[in-house]
N, C-alpha and C positions, 0 to 999 in steps of 0.2 A: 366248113361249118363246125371245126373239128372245135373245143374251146375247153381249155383249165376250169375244171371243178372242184377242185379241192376249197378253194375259196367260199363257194356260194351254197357249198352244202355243212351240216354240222356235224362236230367232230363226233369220230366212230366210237367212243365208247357210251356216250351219253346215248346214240342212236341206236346201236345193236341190246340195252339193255332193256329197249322197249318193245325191242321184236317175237311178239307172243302173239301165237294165231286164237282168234276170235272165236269159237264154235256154236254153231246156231245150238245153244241152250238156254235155259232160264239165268242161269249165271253171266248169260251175255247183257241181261237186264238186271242188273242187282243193281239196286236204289245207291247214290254215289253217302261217302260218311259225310259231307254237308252239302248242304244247301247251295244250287249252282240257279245262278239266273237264269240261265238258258241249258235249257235238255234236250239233247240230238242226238240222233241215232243214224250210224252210215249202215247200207246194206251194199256187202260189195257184190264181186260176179259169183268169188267163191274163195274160203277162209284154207288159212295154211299152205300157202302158197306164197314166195319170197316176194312179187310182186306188192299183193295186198300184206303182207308185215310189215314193208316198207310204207304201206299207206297209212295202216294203223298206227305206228309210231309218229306221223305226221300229225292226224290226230290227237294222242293224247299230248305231244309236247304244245301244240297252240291251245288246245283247252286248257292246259296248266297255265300258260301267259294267259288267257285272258281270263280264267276262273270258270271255266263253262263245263257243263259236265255233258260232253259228247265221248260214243264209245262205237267201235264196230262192232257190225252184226255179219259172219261171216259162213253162204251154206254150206254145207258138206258136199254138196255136190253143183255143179254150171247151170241147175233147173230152174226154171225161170219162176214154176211154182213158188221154191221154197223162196224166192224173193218177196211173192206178193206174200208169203204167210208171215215171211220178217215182215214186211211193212204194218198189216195187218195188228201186227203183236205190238208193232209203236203205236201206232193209231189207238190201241185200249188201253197203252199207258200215259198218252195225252201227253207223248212229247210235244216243244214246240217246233224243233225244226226235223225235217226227216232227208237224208242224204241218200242218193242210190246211182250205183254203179249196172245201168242195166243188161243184165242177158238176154231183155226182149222187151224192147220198148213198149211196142203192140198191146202185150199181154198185162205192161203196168198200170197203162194208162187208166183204167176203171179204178183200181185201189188206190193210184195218187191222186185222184180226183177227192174220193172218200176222203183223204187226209186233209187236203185245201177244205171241202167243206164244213170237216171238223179244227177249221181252223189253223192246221199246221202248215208249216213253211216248207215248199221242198226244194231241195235242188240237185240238179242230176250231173252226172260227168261220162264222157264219152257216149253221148248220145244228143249229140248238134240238133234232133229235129224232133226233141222227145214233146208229148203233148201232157199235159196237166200237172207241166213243172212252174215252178216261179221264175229259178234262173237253171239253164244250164252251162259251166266253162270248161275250158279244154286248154290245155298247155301246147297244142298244136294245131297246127288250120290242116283241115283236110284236104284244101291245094299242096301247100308248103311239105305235107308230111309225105303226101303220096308221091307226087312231083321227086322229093329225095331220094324214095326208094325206087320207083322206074331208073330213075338218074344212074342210081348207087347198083344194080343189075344191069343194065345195057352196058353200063360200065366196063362189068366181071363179066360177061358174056361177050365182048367185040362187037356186041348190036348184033350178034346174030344167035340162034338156036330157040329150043323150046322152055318153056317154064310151066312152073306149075304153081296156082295163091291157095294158099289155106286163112281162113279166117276162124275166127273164136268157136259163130255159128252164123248161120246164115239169117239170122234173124239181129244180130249184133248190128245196130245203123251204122258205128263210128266207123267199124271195121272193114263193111263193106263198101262204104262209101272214101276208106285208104284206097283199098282194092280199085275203086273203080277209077280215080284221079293216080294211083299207078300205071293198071292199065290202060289208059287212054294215052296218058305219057307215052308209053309203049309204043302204043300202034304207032302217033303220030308222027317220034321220031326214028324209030326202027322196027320200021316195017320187016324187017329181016325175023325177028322173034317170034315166035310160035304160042300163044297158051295152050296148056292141056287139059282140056275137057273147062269149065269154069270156074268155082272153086269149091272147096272142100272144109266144110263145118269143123275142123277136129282141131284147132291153136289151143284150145284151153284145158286142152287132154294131152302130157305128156307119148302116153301109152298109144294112142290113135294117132296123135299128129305121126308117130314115128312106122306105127303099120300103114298109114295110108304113102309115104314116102317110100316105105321098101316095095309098096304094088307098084306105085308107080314109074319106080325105077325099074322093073322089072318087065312091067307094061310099055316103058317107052328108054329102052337101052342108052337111048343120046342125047336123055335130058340132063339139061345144063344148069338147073336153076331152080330152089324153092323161095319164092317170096311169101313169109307165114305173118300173119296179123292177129296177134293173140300170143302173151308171152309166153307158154308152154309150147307152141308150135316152133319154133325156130330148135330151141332145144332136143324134141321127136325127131325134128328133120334132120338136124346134125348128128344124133347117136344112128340113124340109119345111113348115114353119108358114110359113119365111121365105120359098120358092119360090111359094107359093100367096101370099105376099102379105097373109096371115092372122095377123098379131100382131097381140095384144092383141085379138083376134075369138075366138081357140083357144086355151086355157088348154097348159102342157104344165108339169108337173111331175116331180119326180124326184131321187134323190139322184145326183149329179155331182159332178167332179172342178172345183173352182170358177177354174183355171185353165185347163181348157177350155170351161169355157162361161160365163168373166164377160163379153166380148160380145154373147152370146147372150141375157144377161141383160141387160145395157144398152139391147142394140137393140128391145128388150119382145118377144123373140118364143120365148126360156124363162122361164117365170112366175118360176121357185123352186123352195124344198122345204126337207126336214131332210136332215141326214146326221149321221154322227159321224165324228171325225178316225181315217182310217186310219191314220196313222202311228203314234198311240196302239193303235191294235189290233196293228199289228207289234212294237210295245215288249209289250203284254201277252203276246201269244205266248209271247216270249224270258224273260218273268219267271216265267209258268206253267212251261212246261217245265223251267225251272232247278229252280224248286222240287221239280218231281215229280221231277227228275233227281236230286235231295238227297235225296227221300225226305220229303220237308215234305208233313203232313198238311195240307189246305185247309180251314177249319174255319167255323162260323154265327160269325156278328159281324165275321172278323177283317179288318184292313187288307188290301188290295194296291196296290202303286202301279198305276196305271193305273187300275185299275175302282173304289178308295175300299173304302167298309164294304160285304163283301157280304154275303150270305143265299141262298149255294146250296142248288139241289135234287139232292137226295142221289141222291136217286129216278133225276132223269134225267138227271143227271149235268151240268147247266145253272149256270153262274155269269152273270145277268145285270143289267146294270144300264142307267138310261137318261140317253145325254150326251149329248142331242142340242140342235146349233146350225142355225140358220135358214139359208137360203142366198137371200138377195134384193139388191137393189142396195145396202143398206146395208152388208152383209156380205162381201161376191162377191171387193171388191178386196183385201181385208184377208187373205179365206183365203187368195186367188191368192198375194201378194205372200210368204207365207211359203212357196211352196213347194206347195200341196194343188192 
């Protein structure tokens, strides 16, 4: 699945000069200096974090090609609150399209409701089964993704021993629903493998993914394995792999930002994983919303930049498709160096 990306991503100096994290203030809404057809605001999980500058630069470079004035809104912290008070704060600026990256699908649903009634467009990512969106896409099928990573662990394990999944939170749909198309991988085809306890809310907390890994190394001596779903989690689990002294003993996977953890990955003590280029999802965003901003019907068969030929569901309002690139030593410095 391994594949050259130097080609399909753009060059690192243009990319890293856009890399500025977003902070939920009034300045995250400063009126753009002209006049943009279309005005869109992303709300992600949570601002300053290499993940999301990666995304934000996605955004502002496709807003430049198409003239559209979209900007991230990014909180200080993973609560789901301060998501709905971003959203909230677009809604009284009468954007038209509104983006969001949710930390709690549940909890959004009432304020993007608001939004659609007030007219605004919305569209959500990494949240396959979100309610009171227009579109939601995803650069990975939750078979295809999770499938890899059971694959990519029974692997590093021999098909035998314990593990243990951390996801973002336990209220994250995309996340948990990796988790659960990992594990079922698991069970079906090695039975041999153990999980520990079910999983554990803490991927999008450096600080926590990495205490809950050193308890549980600690709590179960002969575990072989962290699968984390949430890019700060693989990170925790590998600086506590490396405190224990446990690389290349303890497998830790996960999708990550591969300029925070290509030494983590050199030093053997983060195994890997897939992911797909977030800054391509912040370019999606900005070209979804234009179009809904136009009034552009999304149709079976047709192009988009970004996602290629898709075959959305009508139904659930899902455009997805699978880009996903390896994240190992071969890979690690190439994504770094551009910027991801």
């Amino acid at each position: 699945m391994t594949r050259r990306i130097g080609r399909r991503l753009v060059l690192a100096g243009a990319f890293a000069a856009t890399l500025t994290a977003t902070a939920l203030t009034s300045a995250a809404f400063a009126p753009a200096a002209h006049a943009a057809e279309t005005r869109m605001g992303v709300v992600v999980k949570i601002g300053g974090i290499p993940w999301f500058n990666a995304m934000e630069a996605g955004i502002k470079q496709r807003a430049k090609e198409l003239g559209v004035d979209a900007f991230m809104v990014g909180p200080t912290s993973a609560d789901p609150a301060l998501q709905v008070r971003a959203v909230e704060d677009l809604i009284a600026q009468r954007v038209d399209v509104i983006g969001v990256v949710p930390n709690d699908a549940e909890v959004l649903e009432p304020v993007l409701q608001r939004a659609r009634d007030a007219g605004i467009k919305v569209i959500t990512h990494e949240s396959p089964k979100q309610k009171n969106a227009d579109w939601n896409f995803e650069l990975a099928s939750v078979e295809g993704f999770g499938d890899a990573y059971g694959k990519m662990l029974a692997d590093r394990l021999g098909g035998k021993g314990k593990y243990a999944v951390f996801v973002g939170s336990l209220t994250v749909p995309l996340h948990n629903a990796w988790a659960d198309a990992a594990i079922a991988y698991i069970k079906q085809n090695h039975p041999e493998m153990e999980l520990v306890g079910e999983r554990y809310g803490v991927a999008e907390n450096v600080d926590e993914s990495r205490r809950t890994a050193l308890d549980l190394m600690r709590a179960h001596p002969d575990l072989k394995g962290f699968l984390a779903f949430g890019s700060q989690g693989p990170i925790g689990a590998a600086r506590a792999v490396n405190e224990r002294r446990k690389g290349g003993e303890v497998a830790v996977l996960g999708p990550f930002s591969p300029g925070q953890g290509r030494r983590l990955v050199h030093d053997d003590v983060l195994t890997g994983g897939f992911m797909w280029n977030p800054m391509e999802a912040g370019k999606v965003f900005v070209t979804l919303g234009d179009m809904l901003a136009k009034g552009q019907e999304i149709k079976d068969g047709m192009e988009i930049p970004g996602l290629g030929k898709v075959n959305p569901d009508f139904a659930e309002r899902n455009i997805i498709v699978d880009q996903l690139v390896e994240l190992n030593k071969d890979t690690v410095d190439e994504l770094a160096e551009l910027g991801l």
